[in-house]
N, CA, C and O atoms as a MOPAC input file, in Angstrom:
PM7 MOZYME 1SCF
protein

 N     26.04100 1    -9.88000 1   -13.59100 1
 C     25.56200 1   -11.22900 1   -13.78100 1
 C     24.03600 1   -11.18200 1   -13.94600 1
 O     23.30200 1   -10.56800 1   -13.17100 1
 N     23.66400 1   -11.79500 1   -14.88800 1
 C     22.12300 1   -11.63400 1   -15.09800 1
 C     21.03700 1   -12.88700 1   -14.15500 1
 O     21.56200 1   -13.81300 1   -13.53600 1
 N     19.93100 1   -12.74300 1   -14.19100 1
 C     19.52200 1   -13.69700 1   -13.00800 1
 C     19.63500 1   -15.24200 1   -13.64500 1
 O     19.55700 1   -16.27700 1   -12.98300 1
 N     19.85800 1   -15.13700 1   -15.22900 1
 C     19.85700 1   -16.66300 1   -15.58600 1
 C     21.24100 1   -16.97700 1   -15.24200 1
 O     21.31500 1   -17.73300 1   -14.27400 1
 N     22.47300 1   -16.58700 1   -15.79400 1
 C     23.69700 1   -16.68000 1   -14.83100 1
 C     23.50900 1   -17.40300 1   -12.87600 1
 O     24.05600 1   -18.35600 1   -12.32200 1
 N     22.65400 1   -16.54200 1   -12.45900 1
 C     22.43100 1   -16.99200 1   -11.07600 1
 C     21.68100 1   -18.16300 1   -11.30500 1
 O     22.29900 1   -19.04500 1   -10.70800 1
 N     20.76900 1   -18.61600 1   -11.79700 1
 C     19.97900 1   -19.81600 1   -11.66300 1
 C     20.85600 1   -20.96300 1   -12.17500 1
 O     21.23600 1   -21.87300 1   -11.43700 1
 N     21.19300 1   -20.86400 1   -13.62400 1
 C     21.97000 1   -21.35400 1   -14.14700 1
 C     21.79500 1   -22.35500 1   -15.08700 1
 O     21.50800 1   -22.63900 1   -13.92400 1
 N     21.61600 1   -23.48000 1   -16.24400 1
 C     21.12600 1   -23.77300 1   -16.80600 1
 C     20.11700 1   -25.09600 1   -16.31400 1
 O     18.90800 1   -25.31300 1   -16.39300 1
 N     21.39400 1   -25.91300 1   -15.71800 1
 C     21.14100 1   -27.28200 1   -14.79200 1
 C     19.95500 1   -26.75600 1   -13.97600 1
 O     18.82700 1   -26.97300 1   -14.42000 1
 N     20.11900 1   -26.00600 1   -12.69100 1
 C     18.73500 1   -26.12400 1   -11.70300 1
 C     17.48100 1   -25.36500 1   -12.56200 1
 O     16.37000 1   -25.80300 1   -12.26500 1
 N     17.50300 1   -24.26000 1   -13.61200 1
 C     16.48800 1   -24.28300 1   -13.95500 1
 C     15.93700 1   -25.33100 1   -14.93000 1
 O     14.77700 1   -25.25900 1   -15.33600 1
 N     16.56100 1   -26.05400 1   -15.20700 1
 C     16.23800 1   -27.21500 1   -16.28700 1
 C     15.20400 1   -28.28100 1   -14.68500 1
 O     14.07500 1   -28.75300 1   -14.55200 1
 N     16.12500 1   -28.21300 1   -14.05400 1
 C     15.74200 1   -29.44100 1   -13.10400 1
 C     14.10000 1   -28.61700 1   -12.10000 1
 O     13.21900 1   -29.40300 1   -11.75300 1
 N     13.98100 1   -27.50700 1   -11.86200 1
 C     13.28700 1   -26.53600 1   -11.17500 1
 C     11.60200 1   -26.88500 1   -12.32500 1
 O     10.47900 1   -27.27200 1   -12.00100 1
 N     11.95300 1   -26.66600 1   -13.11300 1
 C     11.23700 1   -26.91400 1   -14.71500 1
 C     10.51200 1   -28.69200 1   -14.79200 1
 O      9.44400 1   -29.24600 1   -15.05300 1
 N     12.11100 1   -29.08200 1   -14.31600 1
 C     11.33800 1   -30.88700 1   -14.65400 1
 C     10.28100 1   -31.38300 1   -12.91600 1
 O      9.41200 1   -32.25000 1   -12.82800 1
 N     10.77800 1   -30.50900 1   -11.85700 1
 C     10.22200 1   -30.96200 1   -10.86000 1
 C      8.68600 1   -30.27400 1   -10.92500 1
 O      7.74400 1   -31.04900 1   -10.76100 1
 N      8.31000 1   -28.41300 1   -11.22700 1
 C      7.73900 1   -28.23600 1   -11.79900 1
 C      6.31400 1   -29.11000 1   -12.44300 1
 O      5.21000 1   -29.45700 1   -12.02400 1
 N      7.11900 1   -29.20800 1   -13.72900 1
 C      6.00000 1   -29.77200 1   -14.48700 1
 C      5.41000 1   -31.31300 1   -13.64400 1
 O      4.27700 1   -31.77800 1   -13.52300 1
 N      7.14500 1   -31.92700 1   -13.03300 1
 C      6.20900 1   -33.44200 1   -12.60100 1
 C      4.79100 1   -33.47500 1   -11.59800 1
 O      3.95600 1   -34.35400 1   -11.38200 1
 N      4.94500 1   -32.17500 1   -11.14300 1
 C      3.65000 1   -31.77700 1    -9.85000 1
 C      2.51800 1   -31.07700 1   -10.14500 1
 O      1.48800 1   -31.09800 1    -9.47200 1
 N      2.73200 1   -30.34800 1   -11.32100 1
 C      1.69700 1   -29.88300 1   -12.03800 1
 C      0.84300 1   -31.08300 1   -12.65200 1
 O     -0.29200 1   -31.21200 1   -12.19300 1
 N      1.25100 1   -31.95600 1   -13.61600 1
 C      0.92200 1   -33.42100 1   -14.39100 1
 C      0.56600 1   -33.83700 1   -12.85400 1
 O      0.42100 1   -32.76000 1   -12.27500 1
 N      0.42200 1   -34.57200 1   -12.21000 1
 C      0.15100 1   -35.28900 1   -11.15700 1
 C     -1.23000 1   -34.25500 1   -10.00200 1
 O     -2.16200 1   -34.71700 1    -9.34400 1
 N     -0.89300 1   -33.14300 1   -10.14100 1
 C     -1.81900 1   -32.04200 1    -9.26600 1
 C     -3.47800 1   -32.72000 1    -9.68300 1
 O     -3.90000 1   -33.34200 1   -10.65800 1
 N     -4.13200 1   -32.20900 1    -8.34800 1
 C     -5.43200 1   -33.24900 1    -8.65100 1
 C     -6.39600 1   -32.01100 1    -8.64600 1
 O     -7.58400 1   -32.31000 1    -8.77200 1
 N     -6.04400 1   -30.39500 1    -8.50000 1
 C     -6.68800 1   -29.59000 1    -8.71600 1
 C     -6.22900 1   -28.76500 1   -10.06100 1
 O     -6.96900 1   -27.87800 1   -10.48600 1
 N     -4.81000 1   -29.12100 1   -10.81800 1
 C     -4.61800 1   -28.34900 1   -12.55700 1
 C     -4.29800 1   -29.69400 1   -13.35300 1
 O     -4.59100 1   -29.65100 1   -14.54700 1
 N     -3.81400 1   -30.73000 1   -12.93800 1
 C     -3.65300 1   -31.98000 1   -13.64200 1
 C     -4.37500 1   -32.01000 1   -14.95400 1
 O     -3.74200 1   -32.05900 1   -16.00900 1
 N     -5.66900 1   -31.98200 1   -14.91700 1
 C     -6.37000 1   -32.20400 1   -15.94800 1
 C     -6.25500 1   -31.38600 1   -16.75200 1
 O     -6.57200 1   -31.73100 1   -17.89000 1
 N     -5.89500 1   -30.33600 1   -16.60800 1
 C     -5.47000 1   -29.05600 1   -18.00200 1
 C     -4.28900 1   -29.75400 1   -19.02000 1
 O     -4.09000 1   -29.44000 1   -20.19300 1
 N     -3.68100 1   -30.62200 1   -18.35700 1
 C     -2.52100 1   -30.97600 1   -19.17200 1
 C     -2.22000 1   -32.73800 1   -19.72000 1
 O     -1.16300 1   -33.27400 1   -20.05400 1
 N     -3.63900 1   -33.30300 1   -19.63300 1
 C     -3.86800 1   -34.02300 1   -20.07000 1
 C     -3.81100 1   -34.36600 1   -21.40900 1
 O     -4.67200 1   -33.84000 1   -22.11500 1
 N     -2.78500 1   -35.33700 1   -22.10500 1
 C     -2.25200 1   -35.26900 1   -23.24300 1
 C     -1.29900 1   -34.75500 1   -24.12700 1
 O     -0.92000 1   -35.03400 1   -25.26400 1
 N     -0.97700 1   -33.78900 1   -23.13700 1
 C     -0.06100 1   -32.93700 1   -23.31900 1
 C      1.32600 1   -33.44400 1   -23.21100 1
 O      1.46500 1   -34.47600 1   -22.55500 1
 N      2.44900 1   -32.86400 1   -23.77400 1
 C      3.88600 1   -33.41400 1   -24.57900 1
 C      4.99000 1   -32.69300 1   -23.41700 1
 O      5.53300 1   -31.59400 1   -23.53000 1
 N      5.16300 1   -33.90300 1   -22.01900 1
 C      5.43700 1   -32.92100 1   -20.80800 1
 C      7.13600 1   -32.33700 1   -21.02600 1
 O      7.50700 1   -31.41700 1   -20.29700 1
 N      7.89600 1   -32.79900 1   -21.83400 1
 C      9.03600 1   -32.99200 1   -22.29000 1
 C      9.26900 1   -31.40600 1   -22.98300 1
 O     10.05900 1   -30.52700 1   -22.64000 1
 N      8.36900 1   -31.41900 1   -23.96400 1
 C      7.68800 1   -30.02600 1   -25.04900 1
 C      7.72900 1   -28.91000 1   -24.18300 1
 O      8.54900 1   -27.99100 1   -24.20300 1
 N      6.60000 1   -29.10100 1   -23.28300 1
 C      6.47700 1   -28.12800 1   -22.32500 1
 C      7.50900 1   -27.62100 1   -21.52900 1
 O      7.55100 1   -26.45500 1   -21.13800 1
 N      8.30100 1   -28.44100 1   -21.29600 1
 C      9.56400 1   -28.13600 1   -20.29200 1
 C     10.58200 1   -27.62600 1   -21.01800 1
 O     11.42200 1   -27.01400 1   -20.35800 1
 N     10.75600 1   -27.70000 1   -22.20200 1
 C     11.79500 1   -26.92800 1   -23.27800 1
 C     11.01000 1   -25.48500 1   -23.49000 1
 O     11.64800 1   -24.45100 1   -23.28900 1
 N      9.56600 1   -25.41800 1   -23.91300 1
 C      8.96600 1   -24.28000 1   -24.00600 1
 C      9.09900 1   -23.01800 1   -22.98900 1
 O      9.37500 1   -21.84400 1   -23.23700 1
 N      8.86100 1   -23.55000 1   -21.97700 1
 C      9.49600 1   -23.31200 1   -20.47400 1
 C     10.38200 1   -22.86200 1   -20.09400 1
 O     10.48600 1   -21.86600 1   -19.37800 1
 N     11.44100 1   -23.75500 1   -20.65800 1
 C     13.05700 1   -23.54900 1   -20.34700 1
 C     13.46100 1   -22.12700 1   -21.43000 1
 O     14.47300 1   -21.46600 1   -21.19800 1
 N     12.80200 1   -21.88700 1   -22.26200 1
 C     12.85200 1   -21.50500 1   -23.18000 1
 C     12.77100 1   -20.02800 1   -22.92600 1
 O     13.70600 1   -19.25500 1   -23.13500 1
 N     11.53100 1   -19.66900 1   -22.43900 1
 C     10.44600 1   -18.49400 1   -21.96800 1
 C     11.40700 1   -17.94600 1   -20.74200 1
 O     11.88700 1   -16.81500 1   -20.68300 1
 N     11.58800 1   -19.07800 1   -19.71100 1
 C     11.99700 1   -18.29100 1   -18.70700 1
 C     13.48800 1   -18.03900 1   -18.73400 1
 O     13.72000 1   -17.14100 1   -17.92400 1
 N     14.49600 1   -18.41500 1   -19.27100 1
 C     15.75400 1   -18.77100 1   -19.66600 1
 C     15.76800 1   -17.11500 1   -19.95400 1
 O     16.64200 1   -16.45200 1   -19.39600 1
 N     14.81900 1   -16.47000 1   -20.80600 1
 C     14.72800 1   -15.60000 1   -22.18700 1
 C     14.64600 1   -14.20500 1   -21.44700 1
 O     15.43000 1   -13.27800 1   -21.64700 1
 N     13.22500 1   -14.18500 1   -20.26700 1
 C     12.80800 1   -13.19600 1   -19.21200 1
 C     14.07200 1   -13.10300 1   -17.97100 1
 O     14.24700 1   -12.12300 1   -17.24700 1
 N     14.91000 1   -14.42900 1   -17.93900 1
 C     15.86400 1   -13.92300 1   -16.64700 1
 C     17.33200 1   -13.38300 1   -17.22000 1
 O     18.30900 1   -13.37800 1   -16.47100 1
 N     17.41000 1   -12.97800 1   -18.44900 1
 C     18.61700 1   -12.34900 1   -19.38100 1
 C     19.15000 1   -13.22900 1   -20.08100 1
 O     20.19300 1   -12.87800 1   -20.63300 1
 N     18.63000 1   -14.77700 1   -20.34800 1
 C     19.60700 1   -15.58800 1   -21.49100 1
 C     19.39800 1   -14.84500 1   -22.49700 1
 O     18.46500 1   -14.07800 1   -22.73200 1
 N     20.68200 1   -15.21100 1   -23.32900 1
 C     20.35500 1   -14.93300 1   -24.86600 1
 C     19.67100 1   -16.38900 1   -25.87600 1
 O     20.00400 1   -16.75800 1   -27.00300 1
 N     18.89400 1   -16.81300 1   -25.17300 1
 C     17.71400 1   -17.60000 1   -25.74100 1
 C     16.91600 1   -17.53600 1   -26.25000 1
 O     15.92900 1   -17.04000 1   -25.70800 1
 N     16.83700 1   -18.05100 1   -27.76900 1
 C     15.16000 1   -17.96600 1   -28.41500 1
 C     14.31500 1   -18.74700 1   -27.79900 1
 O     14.74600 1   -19.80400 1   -27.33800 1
 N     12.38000 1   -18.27300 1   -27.59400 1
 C     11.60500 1   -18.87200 1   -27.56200 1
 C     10.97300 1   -19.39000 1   -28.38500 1
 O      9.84400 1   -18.92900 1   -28.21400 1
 N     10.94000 1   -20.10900 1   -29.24700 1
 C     10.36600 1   -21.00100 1   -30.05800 1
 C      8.73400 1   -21.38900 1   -29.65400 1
 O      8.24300 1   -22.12500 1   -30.51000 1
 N      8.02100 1   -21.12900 1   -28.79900 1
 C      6.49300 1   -21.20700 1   -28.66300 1
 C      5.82600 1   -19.90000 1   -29.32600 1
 O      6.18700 1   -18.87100 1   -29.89900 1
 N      4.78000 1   -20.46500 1   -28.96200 1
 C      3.44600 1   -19.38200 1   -29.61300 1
 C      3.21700 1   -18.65900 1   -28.62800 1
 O      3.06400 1   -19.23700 1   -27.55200 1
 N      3.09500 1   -16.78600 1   -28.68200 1
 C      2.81600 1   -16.08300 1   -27.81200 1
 C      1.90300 1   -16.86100 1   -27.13500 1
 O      1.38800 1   -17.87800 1   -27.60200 1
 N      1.57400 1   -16.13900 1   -25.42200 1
 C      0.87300 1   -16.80000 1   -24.41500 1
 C     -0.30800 1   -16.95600 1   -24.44500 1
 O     -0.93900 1   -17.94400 1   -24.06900 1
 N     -0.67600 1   -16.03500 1   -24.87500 1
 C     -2.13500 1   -15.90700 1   -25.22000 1
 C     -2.72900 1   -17.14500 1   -25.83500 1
 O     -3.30900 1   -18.11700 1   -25.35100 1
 N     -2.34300 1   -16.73700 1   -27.26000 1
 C     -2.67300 1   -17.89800 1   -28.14800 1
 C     -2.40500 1   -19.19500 1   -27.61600 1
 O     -3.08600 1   -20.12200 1   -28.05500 1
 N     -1.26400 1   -19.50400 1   -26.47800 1
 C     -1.06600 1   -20.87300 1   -26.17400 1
 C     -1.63000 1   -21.25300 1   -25.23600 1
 O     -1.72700 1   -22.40400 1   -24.80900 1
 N     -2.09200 1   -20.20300 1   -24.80400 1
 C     -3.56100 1   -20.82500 1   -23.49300 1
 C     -4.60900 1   -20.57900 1   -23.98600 1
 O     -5.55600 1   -20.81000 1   -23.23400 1
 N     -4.90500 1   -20.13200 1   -25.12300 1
 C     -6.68300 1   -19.82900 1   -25.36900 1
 C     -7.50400 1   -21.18700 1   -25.24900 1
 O     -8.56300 1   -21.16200 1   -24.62300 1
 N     -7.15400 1   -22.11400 1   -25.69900 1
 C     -7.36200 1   -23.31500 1   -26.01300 1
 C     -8.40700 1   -23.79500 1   -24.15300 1
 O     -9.55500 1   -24.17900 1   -23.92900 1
 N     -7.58100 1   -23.58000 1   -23.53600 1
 C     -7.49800 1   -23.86600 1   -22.26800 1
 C     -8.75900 1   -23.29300 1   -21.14600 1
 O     -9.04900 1   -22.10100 1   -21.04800 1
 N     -9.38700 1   -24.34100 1   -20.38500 1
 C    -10.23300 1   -23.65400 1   -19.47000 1
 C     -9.47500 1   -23.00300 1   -17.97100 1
 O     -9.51200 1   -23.32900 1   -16.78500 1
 N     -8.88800 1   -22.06700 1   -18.65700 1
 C     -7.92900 1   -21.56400 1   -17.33000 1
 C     -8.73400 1   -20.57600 1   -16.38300 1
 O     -9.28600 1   -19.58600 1   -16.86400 1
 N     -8.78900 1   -20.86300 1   -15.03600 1
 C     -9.64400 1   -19.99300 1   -14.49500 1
 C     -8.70800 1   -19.14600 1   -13.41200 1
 O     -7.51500 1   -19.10400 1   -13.71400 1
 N     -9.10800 1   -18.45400 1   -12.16200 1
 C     -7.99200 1   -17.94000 1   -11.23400 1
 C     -7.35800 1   -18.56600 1   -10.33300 1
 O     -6.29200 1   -18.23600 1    -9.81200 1
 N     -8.03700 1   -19.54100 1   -10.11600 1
 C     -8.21800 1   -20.32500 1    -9.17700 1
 C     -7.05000 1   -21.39100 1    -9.71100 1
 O     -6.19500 1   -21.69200 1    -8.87800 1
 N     -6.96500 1   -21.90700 1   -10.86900 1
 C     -6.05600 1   -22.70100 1   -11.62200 1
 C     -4.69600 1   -21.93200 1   -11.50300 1
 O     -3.60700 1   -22.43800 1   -11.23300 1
 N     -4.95900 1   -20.63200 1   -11.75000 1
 C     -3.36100 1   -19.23500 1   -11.73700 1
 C     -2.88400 1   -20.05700 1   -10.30500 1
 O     -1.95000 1   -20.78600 1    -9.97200 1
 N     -4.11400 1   -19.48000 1    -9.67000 1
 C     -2.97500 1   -19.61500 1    -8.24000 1
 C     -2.31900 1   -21.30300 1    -7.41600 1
 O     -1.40600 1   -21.52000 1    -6.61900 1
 N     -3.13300 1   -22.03000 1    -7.97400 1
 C     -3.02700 1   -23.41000 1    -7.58100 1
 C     -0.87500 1   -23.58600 1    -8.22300 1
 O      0.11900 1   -23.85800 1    -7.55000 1
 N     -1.08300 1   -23.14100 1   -10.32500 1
 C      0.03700 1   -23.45700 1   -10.28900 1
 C      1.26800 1   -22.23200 1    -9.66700 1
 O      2.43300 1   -22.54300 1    -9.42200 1
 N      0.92800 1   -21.39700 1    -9.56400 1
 C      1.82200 1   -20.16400 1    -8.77900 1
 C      2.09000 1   -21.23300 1    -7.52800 1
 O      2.92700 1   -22.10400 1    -7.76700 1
 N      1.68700 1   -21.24200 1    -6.68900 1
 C      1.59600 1   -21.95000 1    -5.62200 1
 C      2.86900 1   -23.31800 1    -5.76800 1
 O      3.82200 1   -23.24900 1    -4.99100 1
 N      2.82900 1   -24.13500 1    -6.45900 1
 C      3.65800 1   -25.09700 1    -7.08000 1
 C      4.53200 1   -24.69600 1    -7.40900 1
 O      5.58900 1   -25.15600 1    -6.97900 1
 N      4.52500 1   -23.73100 1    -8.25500 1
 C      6.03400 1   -23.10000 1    -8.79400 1
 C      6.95800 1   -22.38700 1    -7.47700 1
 O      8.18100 1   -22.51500 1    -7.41600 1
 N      6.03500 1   -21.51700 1    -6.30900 1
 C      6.74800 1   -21.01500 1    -5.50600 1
 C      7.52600 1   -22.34200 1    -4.59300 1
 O      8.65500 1   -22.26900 1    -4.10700 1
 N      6.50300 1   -23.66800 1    -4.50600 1
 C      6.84900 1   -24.64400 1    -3.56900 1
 C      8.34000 1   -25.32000 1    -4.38500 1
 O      9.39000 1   -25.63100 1    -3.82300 1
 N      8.06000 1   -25.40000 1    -5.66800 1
 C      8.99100 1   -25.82200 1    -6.09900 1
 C     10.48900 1   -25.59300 1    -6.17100 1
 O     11.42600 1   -26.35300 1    -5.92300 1
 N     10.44100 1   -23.94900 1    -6.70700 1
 C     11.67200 1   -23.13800 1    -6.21300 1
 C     12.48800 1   -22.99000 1    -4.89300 1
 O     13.67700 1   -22.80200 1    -4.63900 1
 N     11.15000 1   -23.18400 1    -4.03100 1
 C     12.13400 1   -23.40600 1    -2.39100 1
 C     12.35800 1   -24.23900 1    -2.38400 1
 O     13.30000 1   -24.29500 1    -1.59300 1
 N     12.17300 1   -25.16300 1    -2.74600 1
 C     12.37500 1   -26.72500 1    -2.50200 1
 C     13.89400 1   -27.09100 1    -2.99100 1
 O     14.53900 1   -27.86000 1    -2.27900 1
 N     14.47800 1   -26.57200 1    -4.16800 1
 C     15.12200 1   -26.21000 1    -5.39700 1
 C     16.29000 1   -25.37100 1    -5.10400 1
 O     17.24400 1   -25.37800 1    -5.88300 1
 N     16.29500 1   -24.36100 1    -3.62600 1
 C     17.07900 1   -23.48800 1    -3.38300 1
 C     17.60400 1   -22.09400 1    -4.43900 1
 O     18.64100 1   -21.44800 1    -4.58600 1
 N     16.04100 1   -22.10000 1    -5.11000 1
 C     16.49000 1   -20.80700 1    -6.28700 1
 C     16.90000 1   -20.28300 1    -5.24300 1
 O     16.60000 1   -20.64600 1    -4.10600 1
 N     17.94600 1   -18.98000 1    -5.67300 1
 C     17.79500 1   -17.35000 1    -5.02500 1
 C     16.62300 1   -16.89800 1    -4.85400 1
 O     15.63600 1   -17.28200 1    -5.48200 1
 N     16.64000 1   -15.80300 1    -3.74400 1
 C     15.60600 1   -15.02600 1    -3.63400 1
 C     14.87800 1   -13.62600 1    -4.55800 1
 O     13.76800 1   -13.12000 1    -4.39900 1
 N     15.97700 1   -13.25500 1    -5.55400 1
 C     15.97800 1   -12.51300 1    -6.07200 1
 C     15.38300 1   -12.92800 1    -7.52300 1
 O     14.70100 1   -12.19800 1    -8.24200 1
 N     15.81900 1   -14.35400 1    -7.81600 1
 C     15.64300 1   -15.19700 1    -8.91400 1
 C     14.08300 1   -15.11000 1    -9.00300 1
 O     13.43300 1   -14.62200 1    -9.92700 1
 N     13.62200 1   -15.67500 1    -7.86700 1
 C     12.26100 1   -16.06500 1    -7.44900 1
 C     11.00300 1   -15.37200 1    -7.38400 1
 O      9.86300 1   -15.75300 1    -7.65000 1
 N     11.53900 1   -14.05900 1    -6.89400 1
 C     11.36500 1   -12.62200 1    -6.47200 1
 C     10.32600 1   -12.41100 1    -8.21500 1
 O      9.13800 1   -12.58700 1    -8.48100 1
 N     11.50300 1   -11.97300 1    -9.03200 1
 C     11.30800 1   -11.43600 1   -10.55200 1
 C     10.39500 1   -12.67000 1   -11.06600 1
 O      9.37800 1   -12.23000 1   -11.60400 1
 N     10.46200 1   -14.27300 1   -11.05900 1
 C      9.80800 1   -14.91100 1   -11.55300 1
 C      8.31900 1   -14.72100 1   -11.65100 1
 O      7.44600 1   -14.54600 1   -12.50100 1
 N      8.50700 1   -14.87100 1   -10.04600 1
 C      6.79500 1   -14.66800 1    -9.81600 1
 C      6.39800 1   -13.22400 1   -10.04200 1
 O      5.29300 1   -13.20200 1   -10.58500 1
 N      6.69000 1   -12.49100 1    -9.91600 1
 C      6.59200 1   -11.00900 1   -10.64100 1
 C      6.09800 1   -11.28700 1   -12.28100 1
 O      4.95900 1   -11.30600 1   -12.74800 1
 N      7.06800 1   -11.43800 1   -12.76700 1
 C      6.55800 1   -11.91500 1   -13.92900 1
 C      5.50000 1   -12.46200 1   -14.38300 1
 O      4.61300 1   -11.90500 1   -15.03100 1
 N      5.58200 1   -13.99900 1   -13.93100 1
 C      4.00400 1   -15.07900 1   -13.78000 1
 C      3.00000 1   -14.23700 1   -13.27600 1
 O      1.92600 1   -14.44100 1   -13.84300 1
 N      2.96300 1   -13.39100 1   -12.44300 1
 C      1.74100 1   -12.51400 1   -12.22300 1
 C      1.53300 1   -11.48600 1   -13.22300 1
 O      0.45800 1   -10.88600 1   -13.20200 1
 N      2.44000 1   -11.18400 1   -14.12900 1
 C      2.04000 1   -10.12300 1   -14.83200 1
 C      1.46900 1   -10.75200 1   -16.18600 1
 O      1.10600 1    -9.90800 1   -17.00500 1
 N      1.38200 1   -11.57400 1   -16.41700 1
 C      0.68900 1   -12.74500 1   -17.61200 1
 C     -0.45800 1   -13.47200 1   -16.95100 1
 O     -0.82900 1   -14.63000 1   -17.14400 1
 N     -0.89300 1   -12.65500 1   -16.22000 1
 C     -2.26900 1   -13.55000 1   -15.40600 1
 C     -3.43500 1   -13.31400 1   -16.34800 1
 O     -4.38500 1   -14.09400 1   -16.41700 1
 N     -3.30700 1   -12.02100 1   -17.19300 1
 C     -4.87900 1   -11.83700 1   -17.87900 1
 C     -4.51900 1   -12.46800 1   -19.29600 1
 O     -5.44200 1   -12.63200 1   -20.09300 1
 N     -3.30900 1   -12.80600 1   -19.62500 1
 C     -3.44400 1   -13.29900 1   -20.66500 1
 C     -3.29200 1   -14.92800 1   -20.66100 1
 O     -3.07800 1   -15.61900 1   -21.65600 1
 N     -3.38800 1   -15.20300 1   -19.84700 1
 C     -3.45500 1   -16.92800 1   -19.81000 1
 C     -4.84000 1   -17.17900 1   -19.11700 1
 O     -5.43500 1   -18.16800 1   -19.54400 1
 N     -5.34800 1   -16.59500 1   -18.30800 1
 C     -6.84400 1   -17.18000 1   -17.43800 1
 C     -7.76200 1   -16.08800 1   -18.60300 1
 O     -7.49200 1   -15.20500 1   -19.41700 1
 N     -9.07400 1   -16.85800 1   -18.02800 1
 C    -10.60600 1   -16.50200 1   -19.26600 1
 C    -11.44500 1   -15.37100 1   -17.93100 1
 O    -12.31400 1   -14.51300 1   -18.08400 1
 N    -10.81500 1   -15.78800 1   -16.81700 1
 C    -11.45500 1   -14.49200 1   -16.01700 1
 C    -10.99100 1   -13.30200 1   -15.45600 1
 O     -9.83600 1   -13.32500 1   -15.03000 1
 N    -11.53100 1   -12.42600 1   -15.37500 1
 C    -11.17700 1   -11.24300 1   -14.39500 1
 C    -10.56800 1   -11.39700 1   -13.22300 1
 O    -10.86800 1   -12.29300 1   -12.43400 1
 N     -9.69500 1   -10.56000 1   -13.02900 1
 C     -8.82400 1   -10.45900 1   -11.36900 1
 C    -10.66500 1    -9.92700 1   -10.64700 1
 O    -11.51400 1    -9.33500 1   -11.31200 1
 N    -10.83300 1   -10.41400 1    -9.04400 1
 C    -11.51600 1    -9.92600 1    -8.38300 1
 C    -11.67400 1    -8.88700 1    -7.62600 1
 O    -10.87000 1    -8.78800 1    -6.70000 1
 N    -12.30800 1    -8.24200 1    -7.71300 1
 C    -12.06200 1    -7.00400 1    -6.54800 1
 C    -12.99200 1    -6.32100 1    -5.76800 1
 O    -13.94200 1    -5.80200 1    -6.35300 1
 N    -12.88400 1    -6.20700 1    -4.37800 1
 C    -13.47000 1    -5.96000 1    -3.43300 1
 C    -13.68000 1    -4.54000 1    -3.30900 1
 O    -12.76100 1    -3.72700 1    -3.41200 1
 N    -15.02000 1    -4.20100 1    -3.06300 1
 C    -15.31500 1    -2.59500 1    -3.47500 1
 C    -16.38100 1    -2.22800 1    -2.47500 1
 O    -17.23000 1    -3.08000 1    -2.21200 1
 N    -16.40700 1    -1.57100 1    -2.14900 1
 C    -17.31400 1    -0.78200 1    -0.68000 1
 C    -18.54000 1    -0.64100 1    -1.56800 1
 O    -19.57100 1    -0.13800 1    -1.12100 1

């Protein structure tokens, strides 16, 4: 069974719509998504992650890069929505395993969506 099998179409659709409603409303990333097509996003979404947890789903967006260049994404913004997405998923009763690989993932697209460097502490 692949992890989209485990999630399943319904809660990640709904994981996605709760998601985005807290991101749009967030009073520290809110403004990144100002004007933005929240409906769009949540198919783009559904799309991407549907694709990374074994659907046989096309993504229909523009690599990541290109779809955040636009964007003043900083680290601080990464972790605010990481943060949301993890609150969201518990909230949501993903699996742990589901959740596990997600955020795995979302961290491994950190340099290509934010404009800064990871930090690092050095003697």
């Amino acid at each position: 069974m692949t992890l989209f099998e485990n999630i399943g179409p319904e809660k990640l659709r709904a994981v996605l719509t709760e998601f985005y409603a807290r991101i749009f409303d967030d009073q520290m990333i809110g403004f990144l998504f100002f004007g933005k097509d929240r409906e769009q996003l949540i198919q783009r979404e559904y799309e991407f992650t549907a694709r990374f947890l074994g659907a046989d789903i096309p993504y229909s967006g523009r690599p990541i890069r290109q779809a955040h260049a636009a964007s003043p994404i900083l680290g601080g913004h990464f972790a605010r929505r990481l943060k949301i997405l993890k609150d969201v998923m518990a909230a949501q009763g993903v699996d742990e395993e589901v959740q596990r690989v997600w955020i795995e993932h979302t961290n491994a697209l950190r340099e290509q969506v934010t404009r800064d460097s990871p930090n690092e502490c050095r003697d």
